[in-house]
N, C-alpha and C positions, 0 to 999 in steps of 0.2 A: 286671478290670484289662486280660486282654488283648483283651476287647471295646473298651474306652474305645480301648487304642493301636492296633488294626486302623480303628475310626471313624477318627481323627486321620489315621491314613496313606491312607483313601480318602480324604478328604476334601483332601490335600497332593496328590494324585493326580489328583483333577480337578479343581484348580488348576491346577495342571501343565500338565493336557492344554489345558484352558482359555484359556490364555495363550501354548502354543503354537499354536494355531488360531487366537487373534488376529495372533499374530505374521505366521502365514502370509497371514491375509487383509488386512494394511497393507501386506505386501510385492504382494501381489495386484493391490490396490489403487493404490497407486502404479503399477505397471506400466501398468494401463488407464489410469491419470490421463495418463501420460506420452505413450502411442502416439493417444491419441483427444483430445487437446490440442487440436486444431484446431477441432475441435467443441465440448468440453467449455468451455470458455474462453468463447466467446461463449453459451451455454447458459448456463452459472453467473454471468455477468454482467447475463444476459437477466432470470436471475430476480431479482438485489438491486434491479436497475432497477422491475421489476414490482413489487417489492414496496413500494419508495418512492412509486408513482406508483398504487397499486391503490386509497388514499382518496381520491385526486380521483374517479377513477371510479364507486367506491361514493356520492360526494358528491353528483355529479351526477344517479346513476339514482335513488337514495333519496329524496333532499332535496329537487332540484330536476328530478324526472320527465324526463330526460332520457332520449332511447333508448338502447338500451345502445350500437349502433354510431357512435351523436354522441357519446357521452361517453369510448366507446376511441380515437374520432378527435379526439377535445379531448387526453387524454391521450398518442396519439402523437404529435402537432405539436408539445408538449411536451418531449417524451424525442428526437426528430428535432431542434429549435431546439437543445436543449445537445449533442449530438452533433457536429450541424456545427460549431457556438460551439469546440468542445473540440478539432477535425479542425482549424478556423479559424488557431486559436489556434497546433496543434503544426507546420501546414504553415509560417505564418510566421516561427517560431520556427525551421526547420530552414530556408528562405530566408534569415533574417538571419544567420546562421550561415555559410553558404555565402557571402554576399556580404561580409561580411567575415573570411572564410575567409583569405584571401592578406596583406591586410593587418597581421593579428594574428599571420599564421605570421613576417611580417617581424619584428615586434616583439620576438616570443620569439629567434626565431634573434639578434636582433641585442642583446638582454638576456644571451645566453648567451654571445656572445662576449662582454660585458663583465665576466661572471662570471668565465671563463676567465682575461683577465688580471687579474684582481684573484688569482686564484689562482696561476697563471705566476708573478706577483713575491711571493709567501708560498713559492713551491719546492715546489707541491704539482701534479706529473705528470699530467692528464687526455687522452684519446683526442678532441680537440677534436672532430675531424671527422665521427667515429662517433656521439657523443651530439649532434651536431648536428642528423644527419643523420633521428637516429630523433625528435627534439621536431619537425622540420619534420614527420615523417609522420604524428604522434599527431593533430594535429588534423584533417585529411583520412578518416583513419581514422575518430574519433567522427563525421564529416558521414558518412560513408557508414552507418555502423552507424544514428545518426537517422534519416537519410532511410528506412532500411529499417523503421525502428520506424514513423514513421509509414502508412507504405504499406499496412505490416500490421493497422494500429489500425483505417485508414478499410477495408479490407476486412473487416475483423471487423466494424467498426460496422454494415453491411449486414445482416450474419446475424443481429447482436443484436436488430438493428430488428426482424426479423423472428420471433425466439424472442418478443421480445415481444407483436406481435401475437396471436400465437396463446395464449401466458399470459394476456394479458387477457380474449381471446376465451371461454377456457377459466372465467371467475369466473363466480357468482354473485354480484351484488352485495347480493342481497335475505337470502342467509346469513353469520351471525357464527360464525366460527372460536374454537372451545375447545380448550381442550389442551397438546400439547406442541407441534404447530403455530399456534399464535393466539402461544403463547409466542415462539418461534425467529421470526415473524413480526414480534411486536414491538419483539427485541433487536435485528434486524437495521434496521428500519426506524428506529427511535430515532440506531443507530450512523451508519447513513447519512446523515440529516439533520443530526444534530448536526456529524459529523467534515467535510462540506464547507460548512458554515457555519466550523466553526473555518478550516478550510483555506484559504478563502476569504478571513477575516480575517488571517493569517499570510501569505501572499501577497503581500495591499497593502499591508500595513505592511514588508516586505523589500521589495519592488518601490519604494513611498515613500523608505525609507530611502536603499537605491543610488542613487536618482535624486537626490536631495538631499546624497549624497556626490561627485555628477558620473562617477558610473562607465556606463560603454558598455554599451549592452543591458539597463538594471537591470531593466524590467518585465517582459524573458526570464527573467531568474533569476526575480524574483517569479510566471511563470506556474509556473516548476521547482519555487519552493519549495510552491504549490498543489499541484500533483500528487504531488509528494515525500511532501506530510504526511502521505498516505493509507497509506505506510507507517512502522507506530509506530518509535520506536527509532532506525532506521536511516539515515529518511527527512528527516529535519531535519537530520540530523548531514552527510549528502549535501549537501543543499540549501544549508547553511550554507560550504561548504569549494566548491562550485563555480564563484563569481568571482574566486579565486587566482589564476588565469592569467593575466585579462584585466587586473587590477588591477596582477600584478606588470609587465605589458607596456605599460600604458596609463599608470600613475606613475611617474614616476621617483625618489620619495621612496620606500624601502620602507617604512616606516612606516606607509603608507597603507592597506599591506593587512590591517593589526592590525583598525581601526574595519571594514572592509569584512568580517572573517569575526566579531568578536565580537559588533557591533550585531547582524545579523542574530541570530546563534546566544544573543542575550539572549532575542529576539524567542520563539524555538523553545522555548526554556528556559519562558523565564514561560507563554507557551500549553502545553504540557504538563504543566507539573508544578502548577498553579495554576489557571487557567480550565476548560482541558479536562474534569480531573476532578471539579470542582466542577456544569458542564454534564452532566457525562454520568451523575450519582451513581453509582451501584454499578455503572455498565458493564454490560462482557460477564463478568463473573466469573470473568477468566482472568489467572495470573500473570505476572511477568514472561519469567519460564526458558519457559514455556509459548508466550508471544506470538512469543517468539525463535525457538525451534524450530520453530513453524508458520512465521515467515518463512523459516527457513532448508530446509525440508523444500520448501513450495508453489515457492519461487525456484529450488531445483532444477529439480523437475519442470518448470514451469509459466513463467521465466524473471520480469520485475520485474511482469508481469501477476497472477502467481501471490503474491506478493510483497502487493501490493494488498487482494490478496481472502481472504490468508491471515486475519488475524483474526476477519471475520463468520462463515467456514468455522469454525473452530477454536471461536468461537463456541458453532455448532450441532452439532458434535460434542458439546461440553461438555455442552447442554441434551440431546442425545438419553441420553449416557451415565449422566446423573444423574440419569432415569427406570426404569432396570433393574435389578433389586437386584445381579446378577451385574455388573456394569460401573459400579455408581455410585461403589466406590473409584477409577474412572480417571479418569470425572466429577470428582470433590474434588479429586482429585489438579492437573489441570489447572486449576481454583480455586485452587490453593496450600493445600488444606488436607488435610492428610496423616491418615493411619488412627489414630485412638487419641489424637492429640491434643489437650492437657486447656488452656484459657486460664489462666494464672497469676497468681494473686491480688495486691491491694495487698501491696508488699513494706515489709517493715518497717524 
């Protein structure tokens, strides 16, 4: 008997310690992730890149005998084309912004005095000149913050360019990958082709939509709601809610802005909750509370880049932890499937 309860108690004992020493090394961990950000970021993007782009290469030296330095140079002219395309895209995107920057700040300021006295004659007291003063700054402020986002994307794209070189450089194209990397390999490249194919499609059809309601900028927001999609949850529900400004300042009916944010956010709706995961069949094996947390953990650290990348991360966490026998309850756990858990029969 009290063999059995001394087992129990070491065994709750290195548990314990067990789960303290993971604790300590996610705290670890985050720390590095955070101060070596500058580097890790373009690194960790270098490798999904590589990985999406690693069977043209194998395609080429395999199938059609190509050398291996013409087919890494097939596939960087590749990975370079959507780079600039995406630089292309965010530089004029933060130009058209700025050039109807002045414009649109008239609108709101002058949408806002008309708010005011429709409030004035209800007898309800507002600081006119103060919330005036801070709508005029708001949009000044998001061009600055863009401008800085993109500045930092085309200088990271540089290093990425270059992580990838040297990844590709680094294959064998004539060896096939077993294990738990062929696996983390496949979920990731699966995720990435499939999720900017979706994203791609949710895009034009928001971008189509706007245009075809006459609103300003629509196939800016459609470039926003592309890149939005990449992140789950959050990202549609962003992308859907960010032509309220221009809509309430460029209409004069408010009623307008109802079609301008539900059309859209149908769009987000049916592609996630219906196409997506019909495309993607069983995913990454990660739940919702799971998905969440990885976004909200990476966006600390890591800011909307981290945001992005959090899922395929989160990912291969899942797949690493669900090889170990010590670590595969954290594994299931971020699956949604909890320890001891029995499925419950036809109910009568």
């Amino acid at each position: 008997m009290d063999s059995g309860m001394n087992t129990n108690v070491r065994e709750e004992q290195i548990w314990l310690a067990v789960g303290s020493l993971m604790i300590l090394a996610v705290v670890a961990l985050a720390g590095a992730l955070f101060y070596t950000r500058a580097v890790m970021i373009p690194f960790v993007m270098a490798i999904f890149i590589t990985t999406a782009v690693s069977p043209i290469v194998d395609r080429l030296v395999v199938r059609l005998h190509f050398p291996g330095w013409l087919a890494i140079v097939v596939a960087l002219i590749l990975v370079f084309a959507i780079l600039v395309l995406l630089g292309a895209a965010l530089t004029v995107t933060v130009q058209t912004i700025i050039r109807t920057a002045d414009e649109y700040t008239a609108q709101v300021a002058d949408l806002t005095k008309r708010v005011f006295v429709q409030m004035h004659a209800h007898g309800v007291k507002v600081e006119e000149t103060k919330v005036s003063a801070e709508l005029q700054s708001w949009l000044p402020g998001i061009i600055t913050t863009a401008a800085g986002t993109v500045t930092s994307l085309v200088s990271d794209g540089i290093l990425v360019l270059f992580f990838v070189i040297f990844l590709l450089s680094g294959r064998d194209p004539h060896q096939r990958q077993t294990g738990i990397y062929a696996e983390i390999e496949s979920a990731i490249r699966e995720y990435i082709v499939t999720k900017t194919a979706i994203s791609a499609v949710a895009g034009l059809l928001v971008g189509t939509i706007l245009w075809a309601m006459g609103l300003h900028m629509a196939f800016l927001f459609g470039l926003l709601a592309f890149l939005l999609n990449y992140i789950p949850n959050v990202g549609p529900i962003v992308a859907s809610l960010l032509p309220i400004p221009i809509a309430f300042a460029q209409f004069d009916n408010p009623w307008m802005v109802i079609p301008v944010v539900a059309l859209p956010g149908t769009v987000h709706m049916t592609i996630g909750n219906f196409v997506e995961p019909k495309l993607m069949g069983r995913g990454l094996e990660l739940h919702p509370v799971a998905v969440l947390l990885a976004l909200a953990f990476l966006g600390l650290l890591w800011g909307v880049i981290g945001m992005v990348l959090a899922v395929p991360i989160a990912a291969m966490f899942r797949i690493v932890l669900s090889r170990f026998t010590t670590t595969r309850a954290l594994g299931e756990l971020l699956a949604g499937r909890l320890p001891g858990a029995q499925p419950i029969g036809p109910l009568l």
